[in-house]
PANU-500825 format. One record per atom (N, C-alpha, C, CB): x, y, z. Coordinates in steps of 0.05 Angstrom, whole numbers, padded with zeros to 5 digits, always signed. Glycine has a CB too. Example, Ala and Ser with C-alpha at 12.3 -4.5 7.8 and 13.67 -1.06 7.14 Angstrom:
<pts>
+00264-00114+00156/+00246-00090+00156/+00264-00066+00156/+00226-00089+00181/+00257-00045+00142/+00273-00021+00143/+00258+00001+00157/+00282-00012+00114/
</pts>
This chain:
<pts>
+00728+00648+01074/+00725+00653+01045/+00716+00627+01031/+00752+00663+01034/+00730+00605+01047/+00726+00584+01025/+00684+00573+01027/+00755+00552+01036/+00684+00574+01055/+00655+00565+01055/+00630+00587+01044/+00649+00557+01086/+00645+00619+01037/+00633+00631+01033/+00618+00632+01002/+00646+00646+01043/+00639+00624+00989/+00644+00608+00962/+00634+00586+00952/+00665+00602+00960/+00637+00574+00981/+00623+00541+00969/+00591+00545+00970/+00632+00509+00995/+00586+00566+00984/+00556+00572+01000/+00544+00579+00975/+00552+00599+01027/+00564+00604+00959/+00554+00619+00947/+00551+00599+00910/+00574+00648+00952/+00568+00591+00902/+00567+00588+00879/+00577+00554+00870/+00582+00612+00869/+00602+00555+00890/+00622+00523+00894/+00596+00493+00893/+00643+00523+00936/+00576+00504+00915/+00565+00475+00918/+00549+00470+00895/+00548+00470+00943/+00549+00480+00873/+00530+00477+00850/+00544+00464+00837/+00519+00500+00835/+00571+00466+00828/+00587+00447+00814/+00594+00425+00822/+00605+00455+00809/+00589+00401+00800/+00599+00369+00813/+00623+00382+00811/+00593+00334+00796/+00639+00351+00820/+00669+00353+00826/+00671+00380+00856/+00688+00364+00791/+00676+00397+00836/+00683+00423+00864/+00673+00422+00881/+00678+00449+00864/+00649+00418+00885/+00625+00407+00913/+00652+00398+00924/+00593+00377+00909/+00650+00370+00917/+00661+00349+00941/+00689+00362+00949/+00666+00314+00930/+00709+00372+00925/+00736+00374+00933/+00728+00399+00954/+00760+00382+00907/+00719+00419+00944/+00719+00439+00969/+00706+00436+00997/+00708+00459+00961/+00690+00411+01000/+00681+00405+01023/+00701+00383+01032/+00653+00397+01022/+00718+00372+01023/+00746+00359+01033/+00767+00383+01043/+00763+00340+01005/+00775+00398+01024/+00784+00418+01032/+00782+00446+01052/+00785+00421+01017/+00759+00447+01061/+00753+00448+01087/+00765+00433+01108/+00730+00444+01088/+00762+00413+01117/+00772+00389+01125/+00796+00397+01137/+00775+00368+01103/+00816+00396+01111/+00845+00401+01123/+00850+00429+01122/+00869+00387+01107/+00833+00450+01122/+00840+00472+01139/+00825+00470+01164/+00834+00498+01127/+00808+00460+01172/+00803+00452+01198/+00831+00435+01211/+00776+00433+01197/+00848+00417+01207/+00867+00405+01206/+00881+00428+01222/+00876+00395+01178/+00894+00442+01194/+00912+00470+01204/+00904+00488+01227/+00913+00491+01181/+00886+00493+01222/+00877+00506+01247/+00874+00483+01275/+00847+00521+01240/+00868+00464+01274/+00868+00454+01302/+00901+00446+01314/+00846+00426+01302/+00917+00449+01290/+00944+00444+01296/+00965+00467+01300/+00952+00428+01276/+00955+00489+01287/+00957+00521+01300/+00946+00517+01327/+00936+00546+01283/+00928+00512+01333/+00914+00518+01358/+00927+00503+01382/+00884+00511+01356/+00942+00481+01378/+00955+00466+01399/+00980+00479+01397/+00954+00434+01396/+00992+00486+01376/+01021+00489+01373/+01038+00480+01356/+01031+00483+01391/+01027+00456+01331/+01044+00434+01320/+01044+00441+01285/+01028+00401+01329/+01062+00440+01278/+01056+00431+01238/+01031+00409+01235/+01090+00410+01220/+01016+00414+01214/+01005+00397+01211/+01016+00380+01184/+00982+00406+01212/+01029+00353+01187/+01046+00342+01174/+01030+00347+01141/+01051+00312+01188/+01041+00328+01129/+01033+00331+01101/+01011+00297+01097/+01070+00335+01077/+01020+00283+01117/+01008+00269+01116/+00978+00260+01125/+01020+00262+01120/+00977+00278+01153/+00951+00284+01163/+00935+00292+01147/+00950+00301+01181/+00952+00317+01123/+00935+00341+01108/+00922+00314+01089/+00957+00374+01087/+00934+00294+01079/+00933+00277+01052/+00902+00250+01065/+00977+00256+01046/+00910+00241+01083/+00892+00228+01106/+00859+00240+01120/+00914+00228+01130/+00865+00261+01119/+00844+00279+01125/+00828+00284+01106/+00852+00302+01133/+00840+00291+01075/+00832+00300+01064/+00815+00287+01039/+00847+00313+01064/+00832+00256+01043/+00820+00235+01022/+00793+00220+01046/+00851+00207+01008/+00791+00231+01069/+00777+00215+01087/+00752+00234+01082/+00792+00210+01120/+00753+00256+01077/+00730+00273+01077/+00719+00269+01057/+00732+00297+01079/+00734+00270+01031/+00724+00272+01010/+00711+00246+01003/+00742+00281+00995/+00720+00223+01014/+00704+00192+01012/+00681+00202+01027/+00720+00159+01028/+00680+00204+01049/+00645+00220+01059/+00632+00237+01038/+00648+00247+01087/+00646+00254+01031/+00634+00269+01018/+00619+00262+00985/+00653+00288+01019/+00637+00246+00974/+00625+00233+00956/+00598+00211+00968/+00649+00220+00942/+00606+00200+00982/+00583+00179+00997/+00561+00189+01007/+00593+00164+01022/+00565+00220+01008/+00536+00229+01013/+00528+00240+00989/+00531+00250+01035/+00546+00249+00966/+00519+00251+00947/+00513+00226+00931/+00522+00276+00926/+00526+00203+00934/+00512+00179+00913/+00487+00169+00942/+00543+00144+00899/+00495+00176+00967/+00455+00180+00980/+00439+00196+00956/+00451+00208+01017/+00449+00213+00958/+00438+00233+00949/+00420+00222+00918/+00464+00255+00947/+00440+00211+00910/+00427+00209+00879/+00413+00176+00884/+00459+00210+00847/+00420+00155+00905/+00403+00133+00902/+00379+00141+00917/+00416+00106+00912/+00383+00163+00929/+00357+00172+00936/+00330+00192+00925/+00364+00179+00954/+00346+00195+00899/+00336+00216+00876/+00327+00237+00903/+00305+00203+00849/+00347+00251+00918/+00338+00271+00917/+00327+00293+00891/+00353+00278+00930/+00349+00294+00873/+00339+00317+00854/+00352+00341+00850/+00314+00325+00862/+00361+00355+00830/+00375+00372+00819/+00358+00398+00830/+00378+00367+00786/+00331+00404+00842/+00323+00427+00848/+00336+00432+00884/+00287+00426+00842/+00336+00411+00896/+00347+00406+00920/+00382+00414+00917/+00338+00372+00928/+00394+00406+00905/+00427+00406+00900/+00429+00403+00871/+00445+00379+00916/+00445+00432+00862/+00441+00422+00833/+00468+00416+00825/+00428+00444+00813/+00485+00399+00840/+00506+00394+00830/+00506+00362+00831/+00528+00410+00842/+00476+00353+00832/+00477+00320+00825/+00474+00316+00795/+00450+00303+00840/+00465+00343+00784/+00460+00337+00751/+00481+00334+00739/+00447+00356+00734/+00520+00325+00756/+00536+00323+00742/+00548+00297+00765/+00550+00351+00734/+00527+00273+00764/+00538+00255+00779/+00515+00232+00776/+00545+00266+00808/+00525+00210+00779/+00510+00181+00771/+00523+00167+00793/+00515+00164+00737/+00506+00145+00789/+00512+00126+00822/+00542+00107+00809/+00474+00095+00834/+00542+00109+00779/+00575+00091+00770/+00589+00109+00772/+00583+00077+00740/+00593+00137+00768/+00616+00149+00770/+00627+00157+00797/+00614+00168+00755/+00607+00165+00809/+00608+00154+00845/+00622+00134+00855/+00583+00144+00857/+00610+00105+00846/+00621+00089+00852/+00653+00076+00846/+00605+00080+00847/+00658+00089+00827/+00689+00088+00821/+00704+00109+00835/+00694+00091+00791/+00691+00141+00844/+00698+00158+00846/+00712+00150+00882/+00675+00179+00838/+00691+00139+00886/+00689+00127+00926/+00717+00107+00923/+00649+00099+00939/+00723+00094+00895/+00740+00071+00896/+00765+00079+00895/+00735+00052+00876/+00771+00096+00880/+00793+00113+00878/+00809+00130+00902/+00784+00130+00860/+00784+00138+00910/+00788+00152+00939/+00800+00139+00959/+00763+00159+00952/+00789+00118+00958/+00788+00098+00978/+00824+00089+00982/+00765+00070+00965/+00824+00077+00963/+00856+00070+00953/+00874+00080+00960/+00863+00071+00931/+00869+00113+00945/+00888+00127+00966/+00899+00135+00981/+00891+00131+00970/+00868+00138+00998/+00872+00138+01020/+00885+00115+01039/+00852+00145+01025/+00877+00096+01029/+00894+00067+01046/+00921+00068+01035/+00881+00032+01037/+00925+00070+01016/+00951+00075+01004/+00970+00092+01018/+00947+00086+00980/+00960+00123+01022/+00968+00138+01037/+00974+00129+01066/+00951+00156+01036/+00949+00122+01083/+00963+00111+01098/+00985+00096+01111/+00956+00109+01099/+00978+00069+01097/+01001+00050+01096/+01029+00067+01097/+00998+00032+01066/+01032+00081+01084/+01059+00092+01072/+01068+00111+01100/+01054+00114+01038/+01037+00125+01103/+01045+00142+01134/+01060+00114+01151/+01008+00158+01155/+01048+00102+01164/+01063+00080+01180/+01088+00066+01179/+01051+00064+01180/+01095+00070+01155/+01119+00069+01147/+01135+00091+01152/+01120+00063+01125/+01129+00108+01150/+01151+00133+01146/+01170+00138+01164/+01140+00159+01144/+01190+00142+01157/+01209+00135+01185/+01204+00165+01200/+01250+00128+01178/+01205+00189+01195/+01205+00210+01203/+01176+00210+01228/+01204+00229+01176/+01151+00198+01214/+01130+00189+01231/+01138+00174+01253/+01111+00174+01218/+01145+00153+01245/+01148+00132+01269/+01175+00144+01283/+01152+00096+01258/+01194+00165+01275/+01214+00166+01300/+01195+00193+01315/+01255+00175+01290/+01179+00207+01306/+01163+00231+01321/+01145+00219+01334/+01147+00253+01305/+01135+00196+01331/+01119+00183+01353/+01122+00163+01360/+01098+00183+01352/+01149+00153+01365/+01164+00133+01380/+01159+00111+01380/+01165+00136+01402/+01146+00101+01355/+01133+00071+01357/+01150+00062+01322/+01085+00072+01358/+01154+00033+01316/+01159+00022+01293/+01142+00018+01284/+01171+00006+01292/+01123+00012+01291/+01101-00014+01296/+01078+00002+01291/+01101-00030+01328/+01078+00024+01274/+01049+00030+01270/+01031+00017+01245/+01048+00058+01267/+01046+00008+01230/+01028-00005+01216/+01017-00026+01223/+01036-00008+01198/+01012-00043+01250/+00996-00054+01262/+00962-00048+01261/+01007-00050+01284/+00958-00020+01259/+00938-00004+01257/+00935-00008+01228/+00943+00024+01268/+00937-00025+01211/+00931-00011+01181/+00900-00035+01188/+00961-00018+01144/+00902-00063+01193/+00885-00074+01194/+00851-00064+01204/+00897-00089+01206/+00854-00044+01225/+00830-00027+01233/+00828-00008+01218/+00829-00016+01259/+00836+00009+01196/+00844+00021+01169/+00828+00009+01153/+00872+00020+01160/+00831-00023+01143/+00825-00036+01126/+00792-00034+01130/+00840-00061+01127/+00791-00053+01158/+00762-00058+01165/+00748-00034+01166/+00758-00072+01191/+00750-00016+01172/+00737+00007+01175/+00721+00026+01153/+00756+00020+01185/+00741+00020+01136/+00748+00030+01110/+00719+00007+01092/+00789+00023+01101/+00730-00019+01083/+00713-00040+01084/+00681-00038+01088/+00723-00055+01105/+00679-00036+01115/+00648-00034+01131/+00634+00000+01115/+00654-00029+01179/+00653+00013+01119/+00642+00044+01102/+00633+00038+01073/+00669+00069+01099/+00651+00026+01066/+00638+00020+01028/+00624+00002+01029/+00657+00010+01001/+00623-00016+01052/+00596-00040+01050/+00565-00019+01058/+00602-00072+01082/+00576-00013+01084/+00546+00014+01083/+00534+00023+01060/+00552+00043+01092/+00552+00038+01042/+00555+00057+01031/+00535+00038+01006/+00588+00070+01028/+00554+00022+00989/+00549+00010+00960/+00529-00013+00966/+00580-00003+00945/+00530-00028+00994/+00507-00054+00994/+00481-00041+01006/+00518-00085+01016/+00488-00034+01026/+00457-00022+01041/+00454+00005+01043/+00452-00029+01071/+00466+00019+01023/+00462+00039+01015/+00449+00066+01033/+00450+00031+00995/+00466+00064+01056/+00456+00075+01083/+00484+00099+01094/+00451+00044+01107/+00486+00120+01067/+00516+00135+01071/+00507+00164+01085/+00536+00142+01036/+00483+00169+01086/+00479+00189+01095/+00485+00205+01110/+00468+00189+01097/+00482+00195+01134/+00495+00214+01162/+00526+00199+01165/+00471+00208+01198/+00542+00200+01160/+00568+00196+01178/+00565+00195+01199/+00585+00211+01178/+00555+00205+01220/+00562+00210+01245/+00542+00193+01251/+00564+00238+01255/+00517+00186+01244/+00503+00169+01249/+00513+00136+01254/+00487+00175+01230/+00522+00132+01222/+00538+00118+01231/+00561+00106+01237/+00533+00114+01229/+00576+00118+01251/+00602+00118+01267/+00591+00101+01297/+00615+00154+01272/+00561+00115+01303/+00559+00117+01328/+00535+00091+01332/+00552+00149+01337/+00527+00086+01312/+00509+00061+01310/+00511+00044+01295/+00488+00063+01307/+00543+00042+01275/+00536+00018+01263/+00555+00003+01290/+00546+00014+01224/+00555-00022+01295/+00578-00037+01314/+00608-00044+01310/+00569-00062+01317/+00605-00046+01281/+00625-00057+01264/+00643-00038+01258/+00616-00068+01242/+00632-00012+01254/+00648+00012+01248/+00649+00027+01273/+00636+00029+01226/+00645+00030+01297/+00650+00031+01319/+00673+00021+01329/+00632+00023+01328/+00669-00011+01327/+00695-00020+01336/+00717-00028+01329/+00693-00033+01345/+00716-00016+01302/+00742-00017+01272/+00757+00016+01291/+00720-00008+01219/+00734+00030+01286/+00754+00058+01303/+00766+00061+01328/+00740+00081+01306/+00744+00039+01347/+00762+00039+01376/+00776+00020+01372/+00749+00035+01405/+00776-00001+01355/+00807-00021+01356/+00831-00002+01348/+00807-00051+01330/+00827+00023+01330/+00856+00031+01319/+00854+00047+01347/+00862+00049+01284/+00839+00060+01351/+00846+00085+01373/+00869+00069+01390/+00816+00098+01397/+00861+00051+01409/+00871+00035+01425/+00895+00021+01416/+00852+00019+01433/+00900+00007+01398/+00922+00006+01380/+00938+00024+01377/+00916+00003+01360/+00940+00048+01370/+00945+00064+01364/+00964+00085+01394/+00921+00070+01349/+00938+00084+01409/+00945+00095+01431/+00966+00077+01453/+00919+00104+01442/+00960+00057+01453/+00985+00037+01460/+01007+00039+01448/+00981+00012+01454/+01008+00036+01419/+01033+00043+01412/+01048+00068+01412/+01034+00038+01391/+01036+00083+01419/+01049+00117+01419/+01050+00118+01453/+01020+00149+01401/+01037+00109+01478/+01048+00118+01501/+01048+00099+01519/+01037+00141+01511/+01052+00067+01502/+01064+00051+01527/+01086+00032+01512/+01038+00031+01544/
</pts>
């Protein structure tokens, strides 16, 4: 329903664009956590969802430093590369914010047996960091997946937490 919506009428509106393409996100979340067997905490839902939506904004200020154009997506005619840019900043925050707080949480850290997860905030930081440097200096936000997998820096901000991460949860 929801992408049927966003297809149909949602992606025309700024703002709604992005939230409903975050919100996707963490029903993908739910469902992959249905699908194993698990709740999907509240914090995953919060993490997931400010992580998409920073993509999601970062692709339409591509979008607009690249004048695509309001006939292409007409929901850039309610977006500028400053309100973007604060919009990405805000996001951003919270999402680190959020985090941080996950690593703390005692309920987290006694379900996955580690104290010590906020060790991982540092690959959080950098990661986070290198994305808004892409994003706002070389203005190169386009593909995500592009670059995850070719920048170096953001590569190895994600395999330092994985590994981090995964150490602390099963050794």
């Amino acid at each position: 329903v929801v992408n049927a919506a966003y297809s149909l009428l949602l992606k025309n509106i700024a703002i709604v664009d992005v939230l409903v393409i975050s919100l996707g996100f963490v029903l993908r979340v739910h469902a992959g956590a249905a699908v194993i067997g698990v709740a999907a905490t509240p914090w995953i839902q919060i993490c997931a969802g400010l992580l998409a939506l920073f993509i999601a904004l970062a692709k339409r200020r591509d979008d607009v430093v690249l004048e695509i154009g309001t006939e292409h997506r007409v929901s850039l005619s309610g977006y500028t590369r400053l309100f973007l840019d604060v919009c990405i900043g805000v996001t951003l925050s919270a999402l680190l914010v959020s985090y941080m707080i996950f690593t703390l949480n005692d309920d987290a850290m006694a379900r996955l047996g580690s104290h010590e997860l906020f060790v991982t905030v540092p690959f959080v930081i950098a990661g986070i960091f290198r994305y808004l440097q892409l994003t706002l200096v070389f203005e190169r936000s386009g593909s995500p997946t592009e670059l995850v997998f070719k920048d170096g820096f953001l590569t190895a901000a994600i395999g330092g937490w994985l590994l981090v991460y995964a150490y602390l949860i099963y050794f």
